[in-house]
C-alpha positions in Angstrom: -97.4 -123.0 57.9 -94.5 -125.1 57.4 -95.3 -128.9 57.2 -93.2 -131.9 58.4 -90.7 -133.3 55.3 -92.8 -136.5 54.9 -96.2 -134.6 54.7 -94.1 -132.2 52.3 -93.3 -134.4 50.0 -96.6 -136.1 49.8 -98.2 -132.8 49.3 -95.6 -131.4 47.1 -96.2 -135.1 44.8 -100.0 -134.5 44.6 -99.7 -130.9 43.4 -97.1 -132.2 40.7 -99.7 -134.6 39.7 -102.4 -132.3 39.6 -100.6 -129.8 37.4 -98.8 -132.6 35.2 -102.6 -134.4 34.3 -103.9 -130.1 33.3 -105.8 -129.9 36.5 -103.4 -126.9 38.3 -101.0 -124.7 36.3 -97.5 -124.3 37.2 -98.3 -120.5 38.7 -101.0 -121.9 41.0 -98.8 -124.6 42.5 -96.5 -121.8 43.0 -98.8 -120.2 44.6 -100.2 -123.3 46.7 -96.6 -123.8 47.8 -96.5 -120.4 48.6 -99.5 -120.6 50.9 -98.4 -123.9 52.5 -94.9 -122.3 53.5 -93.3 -125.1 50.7 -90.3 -124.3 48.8 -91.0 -123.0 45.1 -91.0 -125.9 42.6 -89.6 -123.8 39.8 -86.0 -122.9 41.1 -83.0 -120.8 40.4 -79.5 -120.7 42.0 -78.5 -116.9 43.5 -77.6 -115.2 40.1 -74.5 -113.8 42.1 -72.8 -117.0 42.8 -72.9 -117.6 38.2 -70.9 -114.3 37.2 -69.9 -115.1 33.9 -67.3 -112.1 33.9 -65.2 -113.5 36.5 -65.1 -116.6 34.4 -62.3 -116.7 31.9 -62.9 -119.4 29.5 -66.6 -119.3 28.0 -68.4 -121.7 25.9 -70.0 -121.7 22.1 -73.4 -120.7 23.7 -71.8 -117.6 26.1 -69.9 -116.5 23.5 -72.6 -115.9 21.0 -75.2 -115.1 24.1 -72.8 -112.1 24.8 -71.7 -111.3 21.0 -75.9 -111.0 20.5 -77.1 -109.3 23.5 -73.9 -108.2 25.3 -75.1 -108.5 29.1 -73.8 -110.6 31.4 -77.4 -111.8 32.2 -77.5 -113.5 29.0 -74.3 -115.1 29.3 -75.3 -116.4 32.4 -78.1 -118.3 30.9 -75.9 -120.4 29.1 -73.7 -121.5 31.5 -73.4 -125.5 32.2 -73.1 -125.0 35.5 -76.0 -122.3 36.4 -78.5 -124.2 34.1 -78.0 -127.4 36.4 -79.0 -125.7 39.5 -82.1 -124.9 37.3 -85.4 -126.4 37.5 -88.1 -125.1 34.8 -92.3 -126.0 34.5 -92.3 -127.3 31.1 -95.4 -128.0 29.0 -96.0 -131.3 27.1 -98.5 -134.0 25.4 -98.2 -137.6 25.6 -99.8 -141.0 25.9 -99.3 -142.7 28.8 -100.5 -146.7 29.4 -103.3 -147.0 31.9 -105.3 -150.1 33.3 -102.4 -152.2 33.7 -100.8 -151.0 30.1 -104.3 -152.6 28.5 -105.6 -149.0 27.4 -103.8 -145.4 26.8 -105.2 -142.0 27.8 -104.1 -138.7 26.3 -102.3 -136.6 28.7 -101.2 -132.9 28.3 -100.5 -130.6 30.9 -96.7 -129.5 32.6 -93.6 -131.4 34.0 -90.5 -130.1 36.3 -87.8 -130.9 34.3 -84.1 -130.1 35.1 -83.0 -127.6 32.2 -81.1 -128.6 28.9 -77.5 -128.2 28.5 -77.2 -124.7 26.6 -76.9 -125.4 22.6 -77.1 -123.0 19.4 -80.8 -124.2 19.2 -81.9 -123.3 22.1 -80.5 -120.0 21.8 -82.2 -119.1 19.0 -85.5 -120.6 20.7 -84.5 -117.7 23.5 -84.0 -114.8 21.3 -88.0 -115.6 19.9 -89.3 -115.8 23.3 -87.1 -112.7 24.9 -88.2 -110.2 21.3 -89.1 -107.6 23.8 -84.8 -107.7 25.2 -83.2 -105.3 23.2 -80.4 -106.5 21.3 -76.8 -105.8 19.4 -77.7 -108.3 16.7 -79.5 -111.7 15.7 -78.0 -114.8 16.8 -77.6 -115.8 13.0 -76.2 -112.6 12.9 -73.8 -113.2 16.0 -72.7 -116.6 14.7 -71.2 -114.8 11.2 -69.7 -112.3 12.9 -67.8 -114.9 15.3 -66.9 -117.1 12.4 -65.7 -113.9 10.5 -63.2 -112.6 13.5 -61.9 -116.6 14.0 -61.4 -116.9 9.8 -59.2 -113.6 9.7 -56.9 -114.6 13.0 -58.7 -112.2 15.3 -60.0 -114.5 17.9 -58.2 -118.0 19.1 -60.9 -121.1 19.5 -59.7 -124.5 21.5 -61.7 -127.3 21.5 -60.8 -131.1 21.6 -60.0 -132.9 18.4 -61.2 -136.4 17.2 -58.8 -139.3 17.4 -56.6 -136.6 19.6 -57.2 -138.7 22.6 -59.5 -136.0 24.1 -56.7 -133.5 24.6 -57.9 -130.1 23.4 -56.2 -128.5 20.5 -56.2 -124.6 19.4 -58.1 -124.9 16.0 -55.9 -123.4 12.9 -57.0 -120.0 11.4 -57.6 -121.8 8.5 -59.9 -124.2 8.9 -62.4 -121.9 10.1 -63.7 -121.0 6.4 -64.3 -125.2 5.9 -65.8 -125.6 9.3 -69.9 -125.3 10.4 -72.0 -126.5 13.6 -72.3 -129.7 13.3 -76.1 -130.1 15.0 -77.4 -127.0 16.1 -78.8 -128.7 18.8 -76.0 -130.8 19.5 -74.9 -130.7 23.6 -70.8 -130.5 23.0 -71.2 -127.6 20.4 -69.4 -130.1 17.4 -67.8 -128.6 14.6 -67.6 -130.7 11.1 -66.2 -130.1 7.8 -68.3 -128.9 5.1 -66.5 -130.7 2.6 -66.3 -134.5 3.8 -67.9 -136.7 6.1 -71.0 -135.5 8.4 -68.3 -136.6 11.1 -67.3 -134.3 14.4 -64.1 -133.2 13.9 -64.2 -130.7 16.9 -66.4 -130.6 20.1 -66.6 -128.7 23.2 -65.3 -125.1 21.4 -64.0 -122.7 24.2 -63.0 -118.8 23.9 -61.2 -116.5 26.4 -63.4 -114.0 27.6 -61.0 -111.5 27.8 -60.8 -111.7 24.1 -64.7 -111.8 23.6 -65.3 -108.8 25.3 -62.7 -107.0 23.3 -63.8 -107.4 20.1 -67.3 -107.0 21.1 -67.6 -104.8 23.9 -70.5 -103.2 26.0 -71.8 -100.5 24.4 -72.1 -96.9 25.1 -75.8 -97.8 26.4 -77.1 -95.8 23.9 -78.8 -97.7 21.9 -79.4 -101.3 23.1 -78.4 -100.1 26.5 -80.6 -97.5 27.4 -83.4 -99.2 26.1 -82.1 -102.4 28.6 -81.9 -100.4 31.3 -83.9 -97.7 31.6 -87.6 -98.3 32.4 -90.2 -97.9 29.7 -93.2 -96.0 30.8 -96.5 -97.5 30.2 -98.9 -94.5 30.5 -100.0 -96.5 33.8 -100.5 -95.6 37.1 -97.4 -97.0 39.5 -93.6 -97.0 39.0 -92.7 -97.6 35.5 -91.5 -101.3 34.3 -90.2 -102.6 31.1 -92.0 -106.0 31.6 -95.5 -104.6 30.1 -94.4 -106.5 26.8 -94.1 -109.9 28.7 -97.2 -109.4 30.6 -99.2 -108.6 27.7 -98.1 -111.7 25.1 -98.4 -114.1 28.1 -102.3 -112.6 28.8 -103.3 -113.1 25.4 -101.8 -116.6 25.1 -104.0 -117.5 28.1 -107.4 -115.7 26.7 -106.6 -117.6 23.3 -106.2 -120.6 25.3 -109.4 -119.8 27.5 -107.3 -120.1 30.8 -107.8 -116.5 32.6 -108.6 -115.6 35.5 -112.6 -114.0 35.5 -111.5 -111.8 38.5 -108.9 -109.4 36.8 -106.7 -109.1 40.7 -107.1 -113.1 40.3 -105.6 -113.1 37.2 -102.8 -109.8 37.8 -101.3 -112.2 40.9 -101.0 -115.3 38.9 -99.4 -113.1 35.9 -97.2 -111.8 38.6 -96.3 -115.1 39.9 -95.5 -116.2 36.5 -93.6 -113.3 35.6 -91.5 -113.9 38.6 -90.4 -117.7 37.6 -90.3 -117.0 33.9 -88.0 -113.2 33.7 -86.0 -113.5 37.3 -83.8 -111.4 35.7 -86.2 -108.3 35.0 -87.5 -105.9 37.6 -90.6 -107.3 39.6 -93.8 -105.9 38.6 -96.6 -104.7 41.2 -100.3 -106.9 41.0 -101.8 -103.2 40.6 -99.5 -102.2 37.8 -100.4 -105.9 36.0 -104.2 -105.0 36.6 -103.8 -101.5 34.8 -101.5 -103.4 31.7 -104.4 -105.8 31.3 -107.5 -104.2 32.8 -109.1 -103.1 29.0 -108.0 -106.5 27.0 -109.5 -108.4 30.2 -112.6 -106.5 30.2 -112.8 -107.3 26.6 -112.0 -111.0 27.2 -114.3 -111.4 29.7 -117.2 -109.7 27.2 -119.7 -111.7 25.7 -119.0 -112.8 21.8 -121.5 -111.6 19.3 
């Protein structure tokens, strides 16, 4: 049923609660809001309304996002304006002050937080959790080539200069052999000298797409392609997915955490759930498929240790 707003919100602020003290995960408030006919906590904008292709100016984060993986999914990702509209469950450990701030209690368990702005970092965090997406090359890897094309002349950069009043600048051909990231982590992608003050000399490093996808463009699909989007078959019963990699890692990270479900449908719909909020982007999975992935390593987990 759908409840009134003010009921909604109380309802929709004890479930946060519940899953922020370790009480609820983020998959069963899902599902909760789900069965109260609540809006998803865990959101994402309509994927069509972010093309990256029709964009032509890309950031530091797109460009290497396409050079590495060359799909505009990926680029997507790193968009400013696409991560906004994104809210993500994220897990955490803290103290917080109880009793009027006279004691503190340990606290771990998952917030709805707004997602980062897209930095170097955090694309290299994505390329670890996505090593079952098939790939042209490491970000590392996508980062030298980049520097390599914009060193030689190949590729034009702009970005705004220090002390240039905030006007952007097209940055020389070469200076690119003397310049690195500043902070891989660093929200305006800043560019220093290697030789001289740890100072930003650049920030906020744009490309033309246009240019991007010339020097790097799709592939033939077959290699990285193929393997993208073709479905892998599993040997299981159903039609064929390429998410049986995701399912699996994120099953065993429960059983070694000792949160499963004992009931293996139980535990197929709230893999299914999570799946859903976590890979938007991939084809959905059925709850029978996810019970024939998992159904011998959740027999096992469920089995009594010697």
């Amino acid at each position: 049923m759908v409840i009134s707003s003010r009921a909604e919100f109380e309802e929709r602020e004890r479930i946060l609660g519940e899953v922020f003290y370790g009480r609820m995960r983020p998959d069963e408030a899902e599902v909760e809001a789900s069965r109260q006919g609540m809006r998803p906590f865990a959101t994402r904008p309509e994927p069509t309304t972010f093309d990256p292709m029709s964009r032509p100016i890309w950031t530091f984060p797109m460009a290497v996002a396409w050079i590495c993986w060359r799909e505009p999914v990926q680029v997507r990702e790193q968009q400013a304006e696409y991560r906004l509209q994104c809210w993500d469950w994220k897990w955490f450990r803290s103290r917080i002050p109880v009793d009027g701030g006279r004691e503190w209690e340990d606290v771990s368990g998952w917030e709805l937080k707004q997602r980062a702005k897209a930095t170097i970092e955090r694309l290299q965090l994505q390329e670890i959790i996505q090593e079952y997406v098939p790939r042209a090359m490491s970000v590392s890897d996508g980062i030298e080539s980049l520097w390599k094309m914009l060193s030689v002349g190949e590729l034009v950069a702009s970005a705004v200069k220090a002390n240039n009043r905030g006007r952007p600048v097209e940055i020389p051909v070469s200076e690119w052999p003397h310049l690195a990231i500043l902070n891989l982590d660093h929200p305006s992608d800043a560019l220093r000298f290697t030789q001289g003050p740890p100072d930003a000399e650049y920030w906020d490093v744009m490309f033309k797409r246009a240019d991007l996808t010339r020097l790097w463009p799709p592939p033939e699909w077959d290699s990285i392609g193929e393997a993208q989007q073709a479905p892998v078959r599993t040997g299981s019963p159903g039609r064929p997915t390429k998410g049986r990699g995701f399912i699996e890692a994120e099953f065993k990270r429960r059983v070694e955490a000792g949160r499963f479900e004992p009931k293996l449908v139980d535990e197929a719909k709230a893999l299914n759930k999570w799946f859903e909020f976590s890979h938007p982007n991939m084809d959905r999975m059925t709850v029978k498929t996810i019970e024939n992935v998992i159904r011998v390593a959740h027999k096992a987990a469920k089995a009594p240790k010697s």
